[in-house]
ChimeraX commands (.cxc) that place a marker at each C-alpha (Angstrom):
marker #1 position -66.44,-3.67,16.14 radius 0.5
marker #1 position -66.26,-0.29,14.56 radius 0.5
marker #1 position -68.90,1.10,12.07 radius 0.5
marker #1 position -67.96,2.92,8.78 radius 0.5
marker #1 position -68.37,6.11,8.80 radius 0.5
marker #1 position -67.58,7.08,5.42 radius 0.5
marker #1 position -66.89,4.31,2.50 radius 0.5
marker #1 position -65.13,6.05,-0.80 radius 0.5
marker #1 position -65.27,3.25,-3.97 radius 0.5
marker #1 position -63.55,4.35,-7.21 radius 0.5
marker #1 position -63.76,7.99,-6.99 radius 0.5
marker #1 position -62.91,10.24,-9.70 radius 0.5
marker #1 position -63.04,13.73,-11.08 radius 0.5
marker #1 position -60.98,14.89,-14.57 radius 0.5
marker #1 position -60.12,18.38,-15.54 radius 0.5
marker #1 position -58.36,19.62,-18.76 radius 0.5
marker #1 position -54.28,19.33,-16.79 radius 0.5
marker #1 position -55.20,17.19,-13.76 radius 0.5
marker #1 position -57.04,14.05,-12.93 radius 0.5
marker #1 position -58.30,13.04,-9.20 radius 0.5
marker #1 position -58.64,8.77,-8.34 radius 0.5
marker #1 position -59.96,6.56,-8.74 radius 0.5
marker #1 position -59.87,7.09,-5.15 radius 0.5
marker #1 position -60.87,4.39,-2.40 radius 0.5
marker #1 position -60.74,4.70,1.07 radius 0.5
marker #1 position -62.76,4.08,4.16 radius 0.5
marker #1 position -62.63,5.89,7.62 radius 0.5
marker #1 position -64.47,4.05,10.79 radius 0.5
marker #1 position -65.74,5.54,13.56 radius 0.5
marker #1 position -63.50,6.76,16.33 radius 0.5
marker #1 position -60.81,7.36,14.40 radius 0.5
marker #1 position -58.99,10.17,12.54 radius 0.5
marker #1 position -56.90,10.55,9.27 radius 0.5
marker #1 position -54.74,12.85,8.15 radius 0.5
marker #1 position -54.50,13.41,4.30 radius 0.5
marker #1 position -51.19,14.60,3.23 radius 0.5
marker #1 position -49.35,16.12,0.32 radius 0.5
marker #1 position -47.66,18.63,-1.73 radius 0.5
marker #1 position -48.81,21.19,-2.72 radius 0.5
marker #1 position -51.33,20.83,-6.15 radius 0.5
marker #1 position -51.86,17.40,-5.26 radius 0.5
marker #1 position -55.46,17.59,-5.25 radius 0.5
marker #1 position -56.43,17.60,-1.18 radius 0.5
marker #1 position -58.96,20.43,-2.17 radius 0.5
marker #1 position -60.64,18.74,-4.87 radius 0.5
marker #1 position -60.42,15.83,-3.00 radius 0.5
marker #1 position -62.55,17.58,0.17 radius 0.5
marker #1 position -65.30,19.48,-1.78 radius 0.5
marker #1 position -65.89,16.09,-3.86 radius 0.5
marker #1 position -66.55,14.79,-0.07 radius 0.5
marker #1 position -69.11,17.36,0.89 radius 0.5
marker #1 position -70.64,17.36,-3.22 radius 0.5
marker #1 position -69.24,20.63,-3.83 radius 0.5
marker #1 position -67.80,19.16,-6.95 radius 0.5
marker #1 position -69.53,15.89,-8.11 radius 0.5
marker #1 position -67.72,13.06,-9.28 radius 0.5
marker #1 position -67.01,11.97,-12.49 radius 0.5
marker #1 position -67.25,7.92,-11.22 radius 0.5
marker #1 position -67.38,6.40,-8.31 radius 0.5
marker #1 position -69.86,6.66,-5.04 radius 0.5
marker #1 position -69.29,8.28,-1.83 radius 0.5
marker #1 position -71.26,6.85,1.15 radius 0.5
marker #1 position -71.91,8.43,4.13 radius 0.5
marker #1 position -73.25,6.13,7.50 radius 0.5
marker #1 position -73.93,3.71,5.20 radius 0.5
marker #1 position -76.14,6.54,3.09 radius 0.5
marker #1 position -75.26,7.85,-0.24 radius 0.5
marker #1 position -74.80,11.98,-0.26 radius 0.5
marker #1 position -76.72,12.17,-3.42 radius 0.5
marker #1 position -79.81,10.43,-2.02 radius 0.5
marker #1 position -79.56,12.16,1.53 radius 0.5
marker #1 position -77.44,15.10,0.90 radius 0.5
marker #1 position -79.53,17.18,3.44 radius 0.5
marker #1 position -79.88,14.80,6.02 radius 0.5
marker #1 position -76.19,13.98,6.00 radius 0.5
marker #1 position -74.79,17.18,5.76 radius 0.5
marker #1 position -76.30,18.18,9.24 radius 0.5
marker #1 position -74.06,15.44,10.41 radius 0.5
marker #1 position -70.56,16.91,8.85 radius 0.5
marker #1 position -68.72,19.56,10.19 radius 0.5
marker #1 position -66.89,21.17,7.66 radius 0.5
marker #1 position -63.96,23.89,7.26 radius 0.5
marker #1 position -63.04,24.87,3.46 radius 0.5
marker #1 position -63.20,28.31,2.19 radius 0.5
marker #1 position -66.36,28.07,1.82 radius 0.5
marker #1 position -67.74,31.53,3.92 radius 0.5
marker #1 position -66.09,34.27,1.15 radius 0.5
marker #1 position -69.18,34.74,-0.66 radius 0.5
marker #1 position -70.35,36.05,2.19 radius 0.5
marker #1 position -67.90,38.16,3.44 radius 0.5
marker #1 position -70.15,40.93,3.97 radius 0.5
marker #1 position -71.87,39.51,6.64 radius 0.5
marker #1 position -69.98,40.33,10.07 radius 0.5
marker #1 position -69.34,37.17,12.09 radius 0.5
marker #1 position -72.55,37.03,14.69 radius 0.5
marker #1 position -74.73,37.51,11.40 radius 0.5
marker #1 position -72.86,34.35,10.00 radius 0.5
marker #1 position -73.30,31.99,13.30 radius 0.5
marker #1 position -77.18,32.99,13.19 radius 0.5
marker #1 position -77.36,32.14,9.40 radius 0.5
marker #1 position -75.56,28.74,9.55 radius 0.5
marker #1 position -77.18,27.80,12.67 radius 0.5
marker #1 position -80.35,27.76,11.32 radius 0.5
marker #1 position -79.46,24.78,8.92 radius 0.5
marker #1 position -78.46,22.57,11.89 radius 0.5
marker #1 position -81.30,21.90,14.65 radius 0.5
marker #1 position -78.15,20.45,17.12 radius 0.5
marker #1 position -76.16,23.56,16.71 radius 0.5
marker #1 position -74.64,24.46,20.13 radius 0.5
marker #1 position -75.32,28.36,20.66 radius 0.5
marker #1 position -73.68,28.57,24.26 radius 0.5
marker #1 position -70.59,26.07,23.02 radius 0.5
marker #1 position -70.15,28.73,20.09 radius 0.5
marker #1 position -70.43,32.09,22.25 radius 0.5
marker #1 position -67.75,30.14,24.33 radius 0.5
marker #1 position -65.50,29.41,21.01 radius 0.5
marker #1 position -65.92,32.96,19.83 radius 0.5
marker #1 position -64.27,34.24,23.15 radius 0.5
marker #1 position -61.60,31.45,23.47 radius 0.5
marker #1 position -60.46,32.64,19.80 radius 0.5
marker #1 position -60.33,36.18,20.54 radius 0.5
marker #1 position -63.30,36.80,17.63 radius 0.5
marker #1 position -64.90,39.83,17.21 radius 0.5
marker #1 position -68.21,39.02,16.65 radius 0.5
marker #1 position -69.52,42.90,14.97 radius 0.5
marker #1 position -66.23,42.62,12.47 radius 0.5
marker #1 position -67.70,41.78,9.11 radius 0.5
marker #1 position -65.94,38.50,7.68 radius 0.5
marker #1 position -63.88,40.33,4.39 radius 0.5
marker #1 position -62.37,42.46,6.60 radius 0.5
marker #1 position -60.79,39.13,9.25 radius 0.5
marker #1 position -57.52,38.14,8.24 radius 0.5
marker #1 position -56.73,34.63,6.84 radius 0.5
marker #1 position -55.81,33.64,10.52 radius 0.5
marker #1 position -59.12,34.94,11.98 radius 0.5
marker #1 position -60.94,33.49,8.83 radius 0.5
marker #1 position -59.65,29.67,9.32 radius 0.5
marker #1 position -60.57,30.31,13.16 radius 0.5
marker #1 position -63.87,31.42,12.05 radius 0.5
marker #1 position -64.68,28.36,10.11 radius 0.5
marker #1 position -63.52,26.13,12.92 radius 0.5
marker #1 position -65.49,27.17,15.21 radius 0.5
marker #1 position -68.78,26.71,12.81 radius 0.5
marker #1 position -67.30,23.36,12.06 radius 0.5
marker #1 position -67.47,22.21,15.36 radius 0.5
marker #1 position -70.67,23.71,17.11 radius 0.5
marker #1 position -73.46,21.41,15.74 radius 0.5
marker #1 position -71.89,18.02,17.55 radius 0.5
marker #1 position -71.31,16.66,13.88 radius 0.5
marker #1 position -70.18,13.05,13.60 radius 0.5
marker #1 position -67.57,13.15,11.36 radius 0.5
marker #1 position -65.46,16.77,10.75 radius 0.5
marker #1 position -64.04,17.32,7.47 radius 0.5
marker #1 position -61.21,19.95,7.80 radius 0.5
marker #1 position -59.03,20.95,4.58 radius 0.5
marker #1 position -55.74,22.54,6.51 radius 0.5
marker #1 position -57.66,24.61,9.24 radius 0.5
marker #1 position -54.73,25.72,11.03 radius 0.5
marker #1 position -53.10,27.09,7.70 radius 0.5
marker #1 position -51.87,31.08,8.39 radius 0.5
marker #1 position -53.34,30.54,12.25 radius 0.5
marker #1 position -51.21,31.89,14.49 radius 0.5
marker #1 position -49.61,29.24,17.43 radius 0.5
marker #1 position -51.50,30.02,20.57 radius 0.5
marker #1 position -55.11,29.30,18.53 radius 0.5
marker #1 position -53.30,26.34,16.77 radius 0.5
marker #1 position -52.37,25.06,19.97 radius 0.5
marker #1 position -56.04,25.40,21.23 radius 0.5
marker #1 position -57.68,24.19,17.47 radius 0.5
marker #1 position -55.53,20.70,18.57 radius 0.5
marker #1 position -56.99,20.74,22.26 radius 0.5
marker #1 position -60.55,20.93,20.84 radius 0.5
marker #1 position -60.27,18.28,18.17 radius 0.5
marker #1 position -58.65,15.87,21.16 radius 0.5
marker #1 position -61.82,16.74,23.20 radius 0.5
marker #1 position -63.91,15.95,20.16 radius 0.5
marker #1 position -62.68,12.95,19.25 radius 0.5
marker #1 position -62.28,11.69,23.44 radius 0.5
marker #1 position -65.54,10.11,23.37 radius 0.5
marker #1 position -64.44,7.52,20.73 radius 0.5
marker #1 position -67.54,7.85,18.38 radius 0.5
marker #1 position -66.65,10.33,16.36 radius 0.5
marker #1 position -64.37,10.35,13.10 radius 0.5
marker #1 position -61.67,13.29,11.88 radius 0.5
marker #1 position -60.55,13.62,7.82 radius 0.5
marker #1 position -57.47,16.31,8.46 radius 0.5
marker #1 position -55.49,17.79,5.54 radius 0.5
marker #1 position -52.93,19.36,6.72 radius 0.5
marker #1 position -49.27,20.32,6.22 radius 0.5
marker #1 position -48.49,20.93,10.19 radius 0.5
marker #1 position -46.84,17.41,11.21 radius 0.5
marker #1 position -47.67,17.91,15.20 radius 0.5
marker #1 position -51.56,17.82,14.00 radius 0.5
marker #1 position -51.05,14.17,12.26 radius 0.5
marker #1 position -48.68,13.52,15.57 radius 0.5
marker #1 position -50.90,14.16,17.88 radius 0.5
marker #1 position -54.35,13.98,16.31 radius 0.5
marker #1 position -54.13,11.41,13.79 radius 0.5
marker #1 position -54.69,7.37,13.46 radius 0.5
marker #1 position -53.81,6.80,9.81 radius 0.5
marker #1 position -52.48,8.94,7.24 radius 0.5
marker #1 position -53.20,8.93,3.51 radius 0.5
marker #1 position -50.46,10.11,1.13 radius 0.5
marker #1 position -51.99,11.98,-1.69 radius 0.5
marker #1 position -49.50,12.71,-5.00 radius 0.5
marker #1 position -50.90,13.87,-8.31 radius 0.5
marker #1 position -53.97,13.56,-7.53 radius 0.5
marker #1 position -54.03,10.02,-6.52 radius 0.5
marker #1 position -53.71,7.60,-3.30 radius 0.5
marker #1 position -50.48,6.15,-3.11 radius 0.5
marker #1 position -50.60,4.42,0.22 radius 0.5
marker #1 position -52.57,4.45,3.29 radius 0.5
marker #1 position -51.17,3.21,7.05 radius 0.5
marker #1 position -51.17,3.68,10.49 radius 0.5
marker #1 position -49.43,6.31,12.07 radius 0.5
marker #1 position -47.70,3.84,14.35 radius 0.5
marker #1 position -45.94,1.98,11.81 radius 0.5
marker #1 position -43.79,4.88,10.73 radius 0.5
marker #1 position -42.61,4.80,14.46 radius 0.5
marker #1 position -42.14,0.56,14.54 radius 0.5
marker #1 position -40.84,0.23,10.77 radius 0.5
marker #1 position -38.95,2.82,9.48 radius 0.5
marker #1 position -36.09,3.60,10.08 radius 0.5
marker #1 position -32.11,4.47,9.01 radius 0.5
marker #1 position -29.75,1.97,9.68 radius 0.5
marker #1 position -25.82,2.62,9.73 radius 0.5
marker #1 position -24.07,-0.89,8.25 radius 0.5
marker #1 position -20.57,-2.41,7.88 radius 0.5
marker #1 position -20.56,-2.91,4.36 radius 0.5
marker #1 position -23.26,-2.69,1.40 radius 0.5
marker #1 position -23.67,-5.76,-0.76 radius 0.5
marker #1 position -24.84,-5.12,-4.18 radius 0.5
marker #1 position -28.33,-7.30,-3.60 radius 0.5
marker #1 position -29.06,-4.72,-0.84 radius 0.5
marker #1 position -29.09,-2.07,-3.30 radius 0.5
marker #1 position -32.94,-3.43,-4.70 radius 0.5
marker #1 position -34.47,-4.85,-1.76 radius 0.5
marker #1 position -38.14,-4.14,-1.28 radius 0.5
marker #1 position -37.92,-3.32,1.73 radius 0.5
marker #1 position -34.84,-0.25,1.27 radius 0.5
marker #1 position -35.97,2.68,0.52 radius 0.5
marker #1 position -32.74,4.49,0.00 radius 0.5
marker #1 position -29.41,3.78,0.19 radius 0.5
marker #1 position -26.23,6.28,0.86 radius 0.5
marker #1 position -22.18,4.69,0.71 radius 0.5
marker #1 position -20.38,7.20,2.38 radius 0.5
marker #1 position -20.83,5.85,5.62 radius 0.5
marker #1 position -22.80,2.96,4.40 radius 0.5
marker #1 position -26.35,3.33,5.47 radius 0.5
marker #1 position -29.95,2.23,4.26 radius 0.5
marker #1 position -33.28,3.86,4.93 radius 0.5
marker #1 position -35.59,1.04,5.40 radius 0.5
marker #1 position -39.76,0.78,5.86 radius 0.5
marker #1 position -39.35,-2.75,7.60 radius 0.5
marker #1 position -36.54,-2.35,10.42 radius 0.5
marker #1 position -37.43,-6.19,11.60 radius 0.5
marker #1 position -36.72,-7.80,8.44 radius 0.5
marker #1 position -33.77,-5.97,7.44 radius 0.5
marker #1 position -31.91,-6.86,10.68 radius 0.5
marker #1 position -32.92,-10.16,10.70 radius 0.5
marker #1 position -31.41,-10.16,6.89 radius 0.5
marker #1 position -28.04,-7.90,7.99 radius 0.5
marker #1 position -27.38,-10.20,10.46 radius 0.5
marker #1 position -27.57,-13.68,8.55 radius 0.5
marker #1 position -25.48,-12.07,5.83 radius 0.5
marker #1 position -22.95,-11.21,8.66 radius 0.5
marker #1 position -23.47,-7.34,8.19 radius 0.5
marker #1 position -23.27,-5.21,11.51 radius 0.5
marker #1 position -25.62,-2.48,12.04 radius 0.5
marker #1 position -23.27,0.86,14.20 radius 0.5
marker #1 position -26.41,2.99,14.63 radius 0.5
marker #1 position -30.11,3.14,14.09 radius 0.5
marker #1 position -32.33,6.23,14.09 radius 0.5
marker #1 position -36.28,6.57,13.97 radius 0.5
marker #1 position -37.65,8.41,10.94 radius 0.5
marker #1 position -39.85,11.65,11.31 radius 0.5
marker #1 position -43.03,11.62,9.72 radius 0.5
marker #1 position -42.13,14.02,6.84 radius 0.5
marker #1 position -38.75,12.22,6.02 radius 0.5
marker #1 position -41.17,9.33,5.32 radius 0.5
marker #1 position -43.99,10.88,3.54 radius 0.5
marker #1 position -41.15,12.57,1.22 radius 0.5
marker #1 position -39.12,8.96,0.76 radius 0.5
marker #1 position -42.93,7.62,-0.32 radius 0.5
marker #1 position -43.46,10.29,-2.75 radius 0.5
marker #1 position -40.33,10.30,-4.59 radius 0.5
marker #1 position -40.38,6.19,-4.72 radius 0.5
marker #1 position -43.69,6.34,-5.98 radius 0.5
marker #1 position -42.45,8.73,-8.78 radius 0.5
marker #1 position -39.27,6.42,-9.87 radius 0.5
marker link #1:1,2 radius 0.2
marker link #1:2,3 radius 0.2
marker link #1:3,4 radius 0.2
marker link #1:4,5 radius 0.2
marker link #1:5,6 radius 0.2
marker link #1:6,7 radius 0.2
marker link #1:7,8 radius 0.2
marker link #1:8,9 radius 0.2
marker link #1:9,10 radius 0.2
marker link #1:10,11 radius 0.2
marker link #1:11,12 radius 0.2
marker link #1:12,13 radius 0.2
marker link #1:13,14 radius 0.2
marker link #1:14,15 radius 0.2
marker link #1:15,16 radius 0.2
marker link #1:16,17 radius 0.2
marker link #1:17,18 radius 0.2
marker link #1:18,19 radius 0.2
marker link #1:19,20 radius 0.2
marker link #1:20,21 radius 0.2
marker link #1:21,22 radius 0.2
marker link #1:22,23 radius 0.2
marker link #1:23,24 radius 0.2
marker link #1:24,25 radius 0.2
marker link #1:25,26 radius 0.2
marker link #1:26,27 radius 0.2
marker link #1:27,28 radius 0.2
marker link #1:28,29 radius 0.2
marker link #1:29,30 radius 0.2
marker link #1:30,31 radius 0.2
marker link #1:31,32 radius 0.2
marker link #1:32,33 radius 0.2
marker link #1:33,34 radius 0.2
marker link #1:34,35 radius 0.2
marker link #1:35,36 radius 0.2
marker link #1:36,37 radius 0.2
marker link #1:37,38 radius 0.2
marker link #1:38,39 radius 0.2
marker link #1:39,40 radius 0.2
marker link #1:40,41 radius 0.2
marker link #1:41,42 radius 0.2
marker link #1:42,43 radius 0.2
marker link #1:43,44 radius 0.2
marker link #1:44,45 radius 0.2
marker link #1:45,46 radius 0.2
marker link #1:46,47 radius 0.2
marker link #1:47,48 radius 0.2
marker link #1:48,49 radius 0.2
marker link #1:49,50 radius 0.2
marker link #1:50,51 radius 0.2
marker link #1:51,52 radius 0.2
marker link #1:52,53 radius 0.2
marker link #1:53,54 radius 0.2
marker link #1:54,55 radius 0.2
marker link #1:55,56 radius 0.2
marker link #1:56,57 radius 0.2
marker link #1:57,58 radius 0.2
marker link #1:58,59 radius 0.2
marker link #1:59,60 radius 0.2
marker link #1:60,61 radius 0.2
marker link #1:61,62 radius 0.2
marker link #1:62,63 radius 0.2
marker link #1:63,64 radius 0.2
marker link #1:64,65 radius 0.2
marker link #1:65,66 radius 0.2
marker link #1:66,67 radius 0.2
marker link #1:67,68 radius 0.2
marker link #1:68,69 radius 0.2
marker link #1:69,70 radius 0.2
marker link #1:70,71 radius 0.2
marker link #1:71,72 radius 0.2
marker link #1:72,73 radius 0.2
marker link #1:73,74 radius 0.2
marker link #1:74,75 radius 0.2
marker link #1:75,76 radius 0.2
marker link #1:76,77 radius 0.2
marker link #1:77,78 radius 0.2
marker link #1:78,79 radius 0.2
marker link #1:79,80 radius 0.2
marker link #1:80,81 radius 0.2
marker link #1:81,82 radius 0.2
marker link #1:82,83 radius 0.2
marker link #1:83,84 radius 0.2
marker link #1:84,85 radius 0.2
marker link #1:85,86 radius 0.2
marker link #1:86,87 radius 0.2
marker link #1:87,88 radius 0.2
marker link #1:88,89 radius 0.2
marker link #1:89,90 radius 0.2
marker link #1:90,91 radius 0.2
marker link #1:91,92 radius 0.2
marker link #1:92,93 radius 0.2
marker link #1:93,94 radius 0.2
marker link #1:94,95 radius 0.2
marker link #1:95,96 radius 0.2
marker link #1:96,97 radius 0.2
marker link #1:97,98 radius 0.2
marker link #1:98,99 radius 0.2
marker link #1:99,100 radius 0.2
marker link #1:100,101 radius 0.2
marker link #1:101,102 radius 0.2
marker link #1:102,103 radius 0.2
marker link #1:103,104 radius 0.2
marker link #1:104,105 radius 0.2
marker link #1:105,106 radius 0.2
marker link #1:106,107 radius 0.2
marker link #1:107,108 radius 0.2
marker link #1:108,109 radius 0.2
marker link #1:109,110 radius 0.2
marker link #1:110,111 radius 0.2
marker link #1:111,112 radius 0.2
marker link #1:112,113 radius 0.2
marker link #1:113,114 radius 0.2
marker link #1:114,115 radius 0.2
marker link #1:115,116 radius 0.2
marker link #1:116,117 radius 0.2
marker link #1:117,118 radius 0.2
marker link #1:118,119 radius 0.2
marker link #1:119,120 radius 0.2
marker link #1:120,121 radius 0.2
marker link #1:121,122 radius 0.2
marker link #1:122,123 radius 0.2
marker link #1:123,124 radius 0.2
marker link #1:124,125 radius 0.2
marker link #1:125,126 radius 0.2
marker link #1:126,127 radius 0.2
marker link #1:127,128 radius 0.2
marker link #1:128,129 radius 0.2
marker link #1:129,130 radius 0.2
marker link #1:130,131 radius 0.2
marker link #1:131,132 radius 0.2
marker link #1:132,133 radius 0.2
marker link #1:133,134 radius 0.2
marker link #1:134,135 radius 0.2
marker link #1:135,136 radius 0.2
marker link #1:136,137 radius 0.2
marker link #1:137,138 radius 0.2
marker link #1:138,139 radius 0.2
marker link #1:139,140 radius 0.2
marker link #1:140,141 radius 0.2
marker link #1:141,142 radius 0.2
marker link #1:142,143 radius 0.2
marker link #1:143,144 radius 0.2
marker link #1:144,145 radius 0.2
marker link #1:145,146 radius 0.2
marker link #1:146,147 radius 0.2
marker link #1:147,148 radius 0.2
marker link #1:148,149 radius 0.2
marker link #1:149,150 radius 0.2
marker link #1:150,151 radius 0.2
marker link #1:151,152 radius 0.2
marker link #1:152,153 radius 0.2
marker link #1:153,154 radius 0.2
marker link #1:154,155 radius 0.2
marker link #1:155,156 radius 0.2
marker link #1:156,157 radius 0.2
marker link #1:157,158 radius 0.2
marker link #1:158,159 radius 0.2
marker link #1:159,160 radius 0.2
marker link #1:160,161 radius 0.2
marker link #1:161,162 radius 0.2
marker link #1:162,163 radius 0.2
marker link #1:163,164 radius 0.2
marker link #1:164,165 radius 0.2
marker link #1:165,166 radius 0.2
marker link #1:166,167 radius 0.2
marker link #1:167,168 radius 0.2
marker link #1:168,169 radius 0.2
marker link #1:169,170 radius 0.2
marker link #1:170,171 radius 0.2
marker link #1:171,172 radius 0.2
marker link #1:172,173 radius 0.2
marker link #1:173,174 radius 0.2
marker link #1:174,175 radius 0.2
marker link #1:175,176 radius 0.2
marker link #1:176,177 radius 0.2
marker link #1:177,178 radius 0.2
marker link #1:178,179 radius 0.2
marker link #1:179,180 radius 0.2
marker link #1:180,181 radius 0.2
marker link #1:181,182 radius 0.2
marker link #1:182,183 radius 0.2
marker link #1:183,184 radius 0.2
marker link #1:184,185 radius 0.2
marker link #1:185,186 radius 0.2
marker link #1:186,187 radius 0.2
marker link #1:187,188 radius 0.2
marker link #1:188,189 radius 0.2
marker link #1:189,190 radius 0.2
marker link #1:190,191 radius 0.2
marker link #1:191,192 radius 0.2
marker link #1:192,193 radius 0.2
marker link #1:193,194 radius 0.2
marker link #1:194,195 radius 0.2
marker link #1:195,196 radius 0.2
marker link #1:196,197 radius 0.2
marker link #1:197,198 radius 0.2
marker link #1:198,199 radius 0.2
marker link #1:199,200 radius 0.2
marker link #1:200,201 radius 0.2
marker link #1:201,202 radius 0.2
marker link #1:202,203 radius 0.2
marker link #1:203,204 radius 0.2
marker link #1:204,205 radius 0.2
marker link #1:205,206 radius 0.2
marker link #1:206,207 radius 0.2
marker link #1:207,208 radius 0.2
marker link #1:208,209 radius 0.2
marker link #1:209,210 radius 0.2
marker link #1:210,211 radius 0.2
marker link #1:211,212 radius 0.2
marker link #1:212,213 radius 0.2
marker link #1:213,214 radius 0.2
marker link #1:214,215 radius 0.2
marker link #1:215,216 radius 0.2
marker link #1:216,217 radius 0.2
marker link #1:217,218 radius 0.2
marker link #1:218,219 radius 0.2
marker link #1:219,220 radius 0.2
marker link #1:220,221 radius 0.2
marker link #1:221,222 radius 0.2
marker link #1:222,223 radius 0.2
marker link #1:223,224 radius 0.2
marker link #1:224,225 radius 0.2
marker link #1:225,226 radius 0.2
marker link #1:226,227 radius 0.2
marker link #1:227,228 radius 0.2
marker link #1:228,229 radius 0.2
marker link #1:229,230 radius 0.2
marker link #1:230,231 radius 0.2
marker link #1:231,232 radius 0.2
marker link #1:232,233 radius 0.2
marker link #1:233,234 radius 0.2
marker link #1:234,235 radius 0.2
marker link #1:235,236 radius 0.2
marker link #1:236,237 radius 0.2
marker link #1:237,238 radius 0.2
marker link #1:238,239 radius 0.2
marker link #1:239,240 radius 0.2
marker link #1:240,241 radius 0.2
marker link #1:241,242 radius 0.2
marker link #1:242,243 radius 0.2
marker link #1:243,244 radius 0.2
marker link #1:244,245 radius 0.2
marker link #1:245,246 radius 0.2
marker link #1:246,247 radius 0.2
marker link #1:247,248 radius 0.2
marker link #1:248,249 radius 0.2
marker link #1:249,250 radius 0.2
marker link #1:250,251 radius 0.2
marker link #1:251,252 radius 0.2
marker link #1:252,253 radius 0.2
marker link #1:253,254 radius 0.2
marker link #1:254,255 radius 0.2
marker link #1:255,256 radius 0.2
marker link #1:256,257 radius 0.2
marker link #1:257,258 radius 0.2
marker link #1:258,259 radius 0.2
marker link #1:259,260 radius 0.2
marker link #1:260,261 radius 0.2
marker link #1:261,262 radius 0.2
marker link #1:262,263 radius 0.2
marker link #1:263,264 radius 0.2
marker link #1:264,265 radius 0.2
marker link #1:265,266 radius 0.2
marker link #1:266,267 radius 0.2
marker link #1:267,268 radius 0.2
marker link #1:268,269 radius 0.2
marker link #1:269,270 radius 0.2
marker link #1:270,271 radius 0.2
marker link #1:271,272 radius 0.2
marker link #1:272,273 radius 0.2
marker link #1:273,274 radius 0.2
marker link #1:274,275 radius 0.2
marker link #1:275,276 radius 0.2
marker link #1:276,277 radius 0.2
marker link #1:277,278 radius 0.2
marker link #1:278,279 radius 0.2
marker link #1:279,280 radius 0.2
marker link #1:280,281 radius 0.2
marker link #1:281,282 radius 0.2
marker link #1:282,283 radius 0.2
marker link #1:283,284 radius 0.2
marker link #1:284,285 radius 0.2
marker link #1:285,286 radius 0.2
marker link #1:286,287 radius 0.2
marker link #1:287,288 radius 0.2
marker link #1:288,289 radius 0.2
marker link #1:289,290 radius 0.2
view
């Protein structure tokens, strides 16, 4: 039976021209979610509320069963995280970085992080202002991932990183998460990291939650179906998404049922295709804004 790593209950936070929650959500061990969205939709805020970088306005955010205000310290040394948060000290070059944050985590991994600095190409003497915004997000990878942390929080880490070390940030998260007792919170915009890293995605739009699922279901639900003819009551069935007359054809989130309808109503279906990821996460938005 899997154990909650983190448990999210009614989370808020309200600026002047943008609200965040009430948020809920719960991630269990061994498993990874990706949190998606536009652009301004609050994944940010959403991640520095996690590690109490912002407090919340409402709501409780629980750790292992812990609450991060009671055992901030304790908990922290158990979250790898990768934010923006090294520019303040950007004059620090990037061995007199590893040596700082090291000290605040007694399972940090020296040898594991000399080995991460030279699979990344890092120059370890180059102060951290003067990295790009590639060799930055590489930067705070690595440090994310060198104390053995038991849950990583990473707000789009492979943003402005260039293939080859995106390639390699996806082979290290798939060795981190291999031993099945660790959890991954991922917001990103790179579809091949929810692909291939991913268990459940959570679609995040104006600053709140608008669904949560498993990755697999976009795969054994959705999907566009090519018809013979489009009866009127089609046009408002829960389960079509969108629908398009010239050919006839419906996008639907429950394949099963809609064939099992088509067919009693004596409807023929020509063609089916699959539906990417983002074709789905973009038919979710927009329905949730009609």
């Amino acid at each position: 039976m899997n154990t909650s790593m983190i448990e999210i209950k009614g989370v808020t936070k309200h600026y002047q021209k943008f609200s965040l929650g009430p948020i809920d959500l719960q991630v269990e061990e061994g498993t990874a979610l990706a949190v998606v969205g536009t652009n301004g939709s609050g994944k940010s805020t959403f991640f520095r509320m996690l590690m109490n970088l912002l407090q919340a306005d409402s709501g409780s955010i629980q750790y292992f069963g812990d609450s991060m205000t009671e055992k901030e310290t304790d908990i922290k040394r158990e979250i790898g995280y990768a934010g923006e948060l090294l520019e303040p000290f950007g004059n620090y070059t990037i061995k007199e970085l590893s040596s700082l944050i090291s000290y605040w985590y007694p399972s940090w991994d020296h040898q594991y992080c000399k080995l991460l600095v030279e699979r990344y190409s890092i120059d370890e003497e180059k102060k951290f202002e003067k990295c790009s915004k590639g060799t930055k997000k590489k930067v705070e990878f690595i440090f994310s991932i060198c104390h053995d942390a038991k849950i990583l929080l990473l707000d789009e880490p492979s943003a402005g990183v260039d293939i080859i070390s995106q390639r390699k940030m996806k082979e290290d998260l798939m060795q981190y998460m291999e031993a099945g007792d660790k959890s991954l919170i991922l917001a990103t915009h790179n579809n091949d990291e929810v692909k291939q890293l991913c268990d459940y995605i959570a679609i995040l739009d104006q600053g709140k939650i608008i669904t949560t699922f498993e990755k697999d279901e976009i795969y054994n639900k959705w999907a566009r179906l090519w018809i013979s003819d489009l009866p009127e009551a089609l046009k408002n069935h829960p389960h079509v998404m969108k629908v398009e007359e010239a050919p006839f054809q419906i996008v639907t989130d429950d394949v099963s049922v809609m064939e099992r309808e088509l067919e009693d109503a004596g409807i023929s279906i020509s063609h089916r295709n699959r539906l990417s990821i983002e074709e789905v996460i973009e038919f979710i938005i927009t329905r949730g804004k009609i």
